[in-house]
Each structure stands twice: as structure tokens, then as C-alpha cells.
C-alpha positions in Angstrom: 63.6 -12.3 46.3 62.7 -15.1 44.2 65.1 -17.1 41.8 63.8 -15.7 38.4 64.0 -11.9 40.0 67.7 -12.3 40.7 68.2 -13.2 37.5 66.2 -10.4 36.0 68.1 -8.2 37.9 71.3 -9.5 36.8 70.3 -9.4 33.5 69.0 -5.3 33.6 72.8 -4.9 35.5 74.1 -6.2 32.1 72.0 -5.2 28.9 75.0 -6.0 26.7 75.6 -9.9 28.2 71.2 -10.1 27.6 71.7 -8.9 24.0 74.2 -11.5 23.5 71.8 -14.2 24.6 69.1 -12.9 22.7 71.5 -13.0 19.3 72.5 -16.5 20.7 69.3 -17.9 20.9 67.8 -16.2 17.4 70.5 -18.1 15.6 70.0 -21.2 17.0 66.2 -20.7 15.8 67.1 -19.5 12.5 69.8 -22.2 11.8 67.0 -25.3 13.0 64.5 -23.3 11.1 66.6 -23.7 7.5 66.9 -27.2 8.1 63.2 -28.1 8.4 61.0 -28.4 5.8 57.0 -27.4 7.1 55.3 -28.5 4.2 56.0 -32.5 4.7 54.5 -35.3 4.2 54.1 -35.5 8.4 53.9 -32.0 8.7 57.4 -31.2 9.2 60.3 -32.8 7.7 63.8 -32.6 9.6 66.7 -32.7 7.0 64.7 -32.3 3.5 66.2 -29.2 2.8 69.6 -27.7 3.5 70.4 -23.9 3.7 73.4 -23.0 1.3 76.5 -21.1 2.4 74.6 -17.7 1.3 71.8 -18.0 3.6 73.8 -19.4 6.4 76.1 -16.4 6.1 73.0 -13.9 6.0 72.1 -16.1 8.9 75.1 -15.3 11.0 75.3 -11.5 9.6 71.3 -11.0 11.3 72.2 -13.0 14.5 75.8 -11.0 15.2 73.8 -7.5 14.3 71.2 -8.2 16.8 74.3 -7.7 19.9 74.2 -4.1 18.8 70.2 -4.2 19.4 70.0 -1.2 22.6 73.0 1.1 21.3 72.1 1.3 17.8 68.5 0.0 17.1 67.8 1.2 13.7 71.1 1.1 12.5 70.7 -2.8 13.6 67.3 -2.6 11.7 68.5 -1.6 8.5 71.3 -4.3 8.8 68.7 -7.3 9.2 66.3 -6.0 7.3 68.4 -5.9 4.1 69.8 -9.4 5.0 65.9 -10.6 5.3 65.6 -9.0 2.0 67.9 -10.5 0.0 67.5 -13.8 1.4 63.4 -13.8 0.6 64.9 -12.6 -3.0 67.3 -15.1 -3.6 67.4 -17.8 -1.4 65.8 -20.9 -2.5 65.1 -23.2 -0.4 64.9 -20.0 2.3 66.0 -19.6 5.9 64.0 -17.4 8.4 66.4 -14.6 9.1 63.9 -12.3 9.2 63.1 -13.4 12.7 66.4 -11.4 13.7 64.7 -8.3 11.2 61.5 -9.1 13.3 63.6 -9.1 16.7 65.4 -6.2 15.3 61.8 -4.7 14.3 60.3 -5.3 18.2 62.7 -3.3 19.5 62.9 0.1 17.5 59.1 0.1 18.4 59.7 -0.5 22.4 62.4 2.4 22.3 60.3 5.2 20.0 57.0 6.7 20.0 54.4 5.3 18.2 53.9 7.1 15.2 57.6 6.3 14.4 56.8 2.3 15.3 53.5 2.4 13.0 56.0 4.3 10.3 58.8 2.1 10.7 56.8 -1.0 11.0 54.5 -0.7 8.2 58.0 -0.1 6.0 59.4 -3.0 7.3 56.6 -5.1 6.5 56.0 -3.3 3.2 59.6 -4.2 1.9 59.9 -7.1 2.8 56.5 -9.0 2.2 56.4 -6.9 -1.4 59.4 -8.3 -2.4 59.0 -12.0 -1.3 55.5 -12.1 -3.4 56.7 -10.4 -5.9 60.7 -11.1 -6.4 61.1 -14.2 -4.1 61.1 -18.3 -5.7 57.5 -19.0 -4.3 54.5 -17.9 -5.5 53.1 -14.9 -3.9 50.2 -16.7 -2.3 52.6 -19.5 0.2 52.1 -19.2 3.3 55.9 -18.1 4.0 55.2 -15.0 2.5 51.8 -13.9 5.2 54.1 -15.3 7.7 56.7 -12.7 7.3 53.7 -10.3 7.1 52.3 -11.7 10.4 55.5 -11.7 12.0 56.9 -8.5 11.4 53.1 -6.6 12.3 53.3 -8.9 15.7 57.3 -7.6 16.3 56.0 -3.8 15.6 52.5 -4.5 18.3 54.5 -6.1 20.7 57.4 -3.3 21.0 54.7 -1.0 21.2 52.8 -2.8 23.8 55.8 -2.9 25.6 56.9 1.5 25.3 53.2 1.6 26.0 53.4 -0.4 29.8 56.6 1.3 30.3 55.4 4.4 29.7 52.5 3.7 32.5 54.7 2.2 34.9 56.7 5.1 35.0 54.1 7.8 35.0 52.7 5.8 37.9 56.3 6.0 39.8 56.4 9.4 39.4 53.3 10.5 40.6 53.9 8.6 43.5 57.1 10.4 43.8 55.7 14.2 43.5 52.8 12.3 46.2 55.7 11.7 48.4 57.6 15.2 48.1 54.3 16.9 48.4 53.5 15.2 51.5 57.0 16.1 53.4 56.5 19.6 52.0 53.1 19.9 53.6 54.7 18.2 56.8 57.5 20.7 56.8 54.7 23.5 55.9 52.4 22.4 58.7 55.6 22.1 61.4 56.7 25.7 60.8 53.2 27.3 61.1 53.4 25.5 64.4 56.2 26.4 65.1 55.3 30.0 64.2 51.8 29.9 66.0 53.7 28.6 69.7 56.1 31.0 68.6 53.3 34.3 68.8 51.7 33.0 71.9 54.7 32.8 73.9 55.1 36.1 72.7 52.0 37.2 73.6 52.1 35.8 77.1 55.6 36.8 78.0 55.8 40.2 76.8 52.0 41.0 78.6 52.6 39.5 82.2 56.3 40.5 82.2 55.3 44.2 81.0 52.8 44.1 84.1 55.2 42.5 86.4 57.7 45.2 85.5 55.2 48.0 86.2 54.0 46.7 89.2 57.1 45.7 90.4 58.3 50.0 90.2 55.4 50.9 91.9 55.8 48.9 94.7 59.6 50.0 94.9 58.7 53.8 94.6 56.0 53.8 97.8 57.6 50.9 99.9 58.7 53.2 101.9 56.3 55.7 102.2 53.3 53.8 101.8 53.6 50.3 102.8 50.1 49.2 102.2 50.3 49.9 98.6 53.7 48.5 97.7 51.7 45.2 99.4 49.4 45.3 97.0 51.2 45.9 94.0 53.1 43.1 94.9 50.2 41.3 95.4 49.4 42.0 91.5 53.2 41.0 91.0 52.3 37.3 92.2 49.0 36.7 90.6 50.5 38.5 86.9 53.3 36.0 87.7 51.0 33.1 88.4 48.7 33.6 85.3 52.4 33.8 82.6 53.2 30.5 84.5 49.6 29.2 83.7 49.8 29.9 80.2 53.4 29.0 79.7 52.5 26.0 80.8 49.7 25.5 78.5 51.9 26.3 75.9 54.5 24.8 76.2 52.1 21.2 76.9 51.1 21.5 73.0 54.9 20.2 72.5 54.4 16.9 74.9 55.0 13.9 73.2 52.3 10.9 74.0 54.3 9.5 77.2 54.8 12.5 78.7 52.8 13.8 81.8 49.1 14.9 80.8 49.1 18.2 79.7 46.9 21.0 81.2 43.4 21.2 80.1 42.0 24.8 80.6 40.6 26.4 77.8 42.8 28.4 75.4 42.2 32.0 76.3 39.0 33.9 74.3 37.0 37.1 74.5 34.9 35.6 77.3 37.9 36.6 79.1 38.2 39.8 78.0 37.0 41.7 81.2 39.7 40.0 83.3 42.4 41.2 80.7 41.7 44.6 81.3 41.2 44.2 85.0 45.0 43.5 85.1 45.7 46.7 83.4 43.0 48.3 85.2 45.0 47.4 88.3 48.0 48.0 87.2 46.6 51.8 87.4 46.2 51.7 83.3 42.4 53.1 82.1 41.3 50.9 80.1 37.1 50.8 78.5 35.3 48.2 76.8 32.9 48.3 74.8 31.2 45.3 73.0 28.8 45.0 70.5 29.1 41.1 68.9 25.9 40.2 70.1 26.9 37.1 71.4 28.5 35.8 68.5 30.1 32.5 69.0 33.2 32.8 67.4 35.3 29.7 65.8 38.2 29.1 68.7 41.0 30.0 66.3 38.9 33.6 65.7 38.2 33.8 69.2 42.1 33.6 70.0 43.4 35.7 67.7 41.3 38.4 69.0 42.0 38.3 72.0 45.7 37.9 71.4 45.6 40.8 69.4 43.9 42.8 72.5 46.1 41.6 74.8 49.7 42.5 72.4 48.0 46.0 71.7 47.1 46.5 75.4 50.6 45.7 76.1 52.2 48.4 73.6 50.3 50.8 75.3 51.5 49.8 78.4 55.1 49.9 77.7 54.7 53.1 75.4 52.1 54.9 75.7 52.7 56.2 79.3 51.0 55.4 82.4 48.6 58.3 81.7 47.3 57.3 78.5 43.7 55.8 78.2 43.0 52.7 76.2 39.6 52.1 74.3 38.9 48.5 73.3 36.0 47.5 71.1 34.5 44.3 69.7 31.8 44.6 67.1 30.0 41.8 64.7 30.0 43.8 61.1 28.5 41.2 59.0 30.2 38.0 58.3 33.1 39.8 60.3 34.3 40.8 63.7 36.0 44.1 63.9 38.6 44.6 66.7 39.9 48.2 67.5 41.9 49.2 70.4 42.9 52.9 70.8 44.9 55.2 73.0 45.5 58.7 73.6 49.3 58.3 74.4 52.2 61.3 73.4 51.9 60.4 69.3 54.1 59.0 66.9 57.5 59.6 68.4 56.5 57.1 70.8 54.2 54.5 69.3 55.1 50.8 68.5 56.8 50.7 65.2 57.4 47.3 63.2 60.3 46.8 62.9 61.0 47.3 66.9 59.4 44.1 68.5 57.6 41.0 66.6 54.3 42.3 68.3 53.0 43.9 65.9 54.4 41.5 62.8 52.3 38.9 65.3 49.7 40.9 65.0 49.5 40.5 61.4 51.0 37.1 61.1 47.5 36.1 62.9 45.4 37.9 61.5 46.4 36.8 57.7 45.9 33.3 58.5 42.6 33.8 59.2 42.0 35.1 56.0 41.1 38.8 57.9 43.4 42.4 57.7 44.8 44.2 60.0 45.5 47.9 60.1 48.1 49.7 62.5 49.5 53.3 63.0 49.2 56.8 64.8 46.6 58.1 64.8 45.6 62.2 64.0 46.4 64.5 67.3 48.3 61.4 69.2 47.6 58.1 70.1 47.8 54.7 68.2 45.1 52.6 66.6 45.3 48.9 66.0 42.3 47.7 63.7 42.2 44.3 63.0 38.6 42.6 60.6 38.2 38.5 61.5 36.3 36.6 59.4 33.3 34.5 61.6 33.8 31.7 59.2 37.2 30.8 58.4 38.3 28.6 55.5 39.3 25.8 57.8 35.4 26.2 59.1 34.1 26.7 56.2 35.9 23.7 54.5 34.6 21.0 57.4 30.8 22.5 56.7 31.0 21.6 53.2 32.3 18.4 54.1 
């Protein structure tokens, strides 16, 4: 920090000491000013003329009222100006004290808006220019008289030049400011939907490999003794279910890696393409499960394309855990215009014994997914037993559609 922005600093820390200067140094001006004469013989005369004990005494009351400048600016106004007045009136020779109504003048103008600076300004000059010309010693035409005219119109411009820049700076400062606070917002937005999205798919993951691991698992303890074979093999589907909630826990989980840790997996995330061997792992957990797709090959935007088969997988899974091991499933994927519909049914007991809200955050997944996709998603039992999960995916989301426009 340089020299002269220490001391502005200081001076900011202590209006009051500034205001002091600024009276300080207007009387010194005003006091040399009644003692020179402009109109010599060399263009300025020292010492022609000396002010009388009036106009130095209207001299000191202008200089002392200017101290009070920022607490009470028009009070401090009034109080110079009718000093200026009654020394252009009276005084002969004159002293400037209107430079302290002009210093006065400047700051009223820097403090107020504008239409109270034009009001107050052209008053000022009104009063006191009028009365010089028409009251004061000279004629109206000298030059003293258009200087106090110029001088109190350049104090009213300059204060308002000044409110003016102030008023930029800080509109500028404060948009930075809401800049600022809306980016954190959007940082803290964008960190809990991540939160939240890692959140659903270790949901998803866990709750439809450990469902299959648990099935699996009691069918292998029911025959192990009577039918060895088979308790082999379901054990066998133990390890692989197993394997493939390691797999994509540790995909998951490599999304939170910071840039020095170990490379993270880099398998696909999970789509419809792998929809077949989703329900071969409830097919072989001894769980019916039919597929049927008409999408006509659509090639779905990955976020889409997860989502749906999240939302298969989570609705496969209810069925699983309460539908009954007897229920059937029926899965379908069509293309219905600009959207993909997703339906998953089953024939399981009925209501009593469906998924309900409010008992798992499946289903609030579910929706959670679907909504920030821009799509709807429709759940409940369905007429003569069973549940239906219904969920309509835009093709094109906004985030898609936003990066074709660009």
C-alpha cells in the first residue's frame, strides 16, 4: 500500500479530523483571498485592500461551520450561505467566504439525490448572485459577481459528480457480491445433488444384490442337505451377485476420488443395454421375470439411460423382497414420441403387501430420478393385485437440449 492510500485510509478512519482540515485550509484561502486585490495594475495586488473586522468575523463564522460539514450538511449550508450573503451585501472591499458556502454547497449535492442538488444548488446560486448584482457595492456586471455564479454551479456539478461515481462504485460492489453468494449457492446446490445422486445409486446397488444375496443365500440353506447340487449353485449365484455389488460399489464410490488418488474404474455406467443380464439374475434367482422392448433402438442420453434402468432394477427389487417368490414380473421399454415409457408389473398378493413410500427411500429414488430429468413417474397397486411402477423419460433432457443450442 502506497504512501498517499495510508493516508486516505487514515483520513476515512477519521471524517471529523478531515473536516477539520478542510475548515483549516478554506480559511487560510479566504483570509489570503481578502487581502489581494485582482484587479491591479500587475494583475494582482498583495496588500491594496484590507478586509475589516466584519468580514473577517463572517470569515471565521464560514470556516468554523464548515467542521460540522458530514453531520449536519444543510444546517452548515444555511449557516455559510447567509454569512456569503451578507458579506456580498455589505462588505466593501469583499472577502470570498462564499468559498466555505461553495464547499458547504459541494457537499449537500455528494450526500442527496439529484433533484435535491439541482433544487438546492440553483437556490444557492439564485440568492446569492441576485443579491450581489443587485444589493452588493459593485456594479452588477464585475466579474466577482459571475464568479460567485460559476463557483457555486461548479460546487453543486462537482458534489453530484461525486454521489453519481459513488453510486456506481457501489452498485458495482454489490453485484459482485450477489455474483459471489450465487456462485457458493450454486456450489452448495450442485454438491447436494451429488450428494443425493451417489446417494440413490448406492441405494440401488445395495438393496438389489443384497436382496439377491439374501434369497439365494435361503435357498441354498433350505436344500444343502437334501440336494447338494443345488445349494452349489445357488451359492454359486451368491458369489457372482456378490461380485457384481462389489463392482459397482466400487464404481461408485471412485466418483468421490480426489485427483492423487488411484485411477478410478472405467466400465461403463450401467444402461438398458444391460437389461437382459438384470433380469437373468432374478431369473436365476428362481423369480419370472419377461421383457419386452419396443424403443426401436433409441439411443438414449446416459443420464436417461441410467435412470431407467435404475428404476428397473429398484422395482425388480420390490418385487423381490415383497411380492413373493411366486409372483411374475413384466418389464417393458417403449419409445412414445419424444419419450421413453418404462413399466414394470407384477402379479404379487395386492396392496397389503406392496412397497409403500414411506417404508424404504426406493421408491422416493424412484421419483427423485425421474424429476430431474424433467419426466413423471407413477406408482401404486394395481386392480385385482400386483404393483405397477410407470415412469415417462424425456429422450432430450434440458441439460441435452441446452448443449444443442449451444
Amino acid at each position: 500500500m502506497s504512501t498517499l492510500e495510508r493516508a486516505r485510509c487514515r483520513l476515512k478512519a477519521h471524517p471529523l479530523a478531515l473536516d477539520a482540515a478542510i475548515a483549516a485550509g478554506a480559511l487560510v484561502c479566504m483570509v489570503v483571498g481578502s487581502f489581494v486585490e485582482p484587479n491591479g495594475e500587475n494583475g494582482v495586488s498583495w496588500g491594496v485592500r484590507t478586509p475589516d473586522h466584519v468580514s473577517l468575523l463572517l470569515i471565521t463564522i464560514g470556516a468554523a461551520a464548515l467542521v460540522r460539514r458530514r453531520r449536519a450538511p444543510r444546517a452548515v449550508l444555511a449557516v455559510t450561505g447567509t454569512v456569503s450573503l451578507v458579506e456580498v451585501v455589505t462588505g466593501d472591499p469583499r472577502a470570498p467566504v462564499a468559498i466555505s458556502a461553495v464547499i458547504a454547497l459541494y457537499t449537500v449535492a455528494s450526500i442527496t439525490d439529484r433533484s435535491t442538488a439541482l433544487r438546492v444548488g440553483l437556490l444557492t446560486m439564485t440568492v446569492l448572485t441576485g443579491a450581489a448584482m443587485l444589493a452588493g457595492p459593485l456594479p452588477w456586471y464585475a466579474q466577482e459577481n459571475l464568479a460567485i455564479f460559476a463557483w457555486t454551479g461548479i460546487g453543486a456539478t462537482a458534489g453530484d459528480a461525486v454521489r453519481s461515481r459513488r453510486a456506481v462504485v457501489q452498485a458495482i460492489r454489490e453485484r459482485a457480491e450477489r455474483a459471489e453468494r450465487t456462485r457458493e449457492e450454486e456450489a452448495r446446490r450442485r454438491v447436494a445433488e451429488e450428494r443425493l445422486r451417489i446417494a440413490r445409486d448406492l441405494h440401488d446397488v445395495v438393496a438389489h444384490h443384497i436382496a439377491l444375496v439374501n434369497v439365494q443365500a435361503g435357498v441354498a440353506a433350505h436344500v444343502m442337505d437334501r440336494r447338494p447340487d443345488q445349494a452349489k449353485e445357488a451359492l454359486a449365484h451368491v458369489r457372482e451377485a456378490s461380485r457384481s455389488a462389489l463392482n459397482e460399489l466400487r464404481a461408485t464410490v471412485g466418483l468421490l476420488r480426489q485427483s492423487g488418488d488411484p485411477e478410478a474404474p472405467t466400465e461403463p455406467a450401467p444402461g438398458l443395454s444391460r437389461l437382459e443380464d438384470l433380469a437373468g439374475t432374478f431369473r436365476s434367482a428362481g423369480f419370472r421375470v419377461d421383457v419386452a422392448r419396443a424403443d426401436q433402438g433409441t439411443t438414449l442420453p446416459a443420464a436417461v439411460d441410467l435412470a431407467a434402468y435404475r428404476i428397473i432394477q429398484e422395482a425388480l427389487t420390490n418385487v423381490q423382497k415383497h411380492a413373493g417368490r411366486d409372483a411374475k414380473a413384466e418389464v417393458s421399454v417403449v419409445r412414445v414420441g419424444p419419450n421413453v415409457e418404462v413399466t414394470v408389473l407384477d402379479d404379487g398378493p395386492g396392496v397389503d403387501d406392496a412397497p409403500q413410500a414411506g417404508g424404504g427411500h426406493g421408491l422416493l429414488g424412484m421419483r427423485e430420478r425421474v424429476t430431474a430429468l424433467g419426466g413423471t413417474l407413477t406408482t401404486g397397486p394395481r386392480y385385482g393385485g400386483g404393483f405397477r411402477v410407470h415412469a415417462i423419460l424425456p429422450v432430450k433432457t434440458r441439460t441435452a437440449a441446452s448443449g444443442e443450442r449451444v
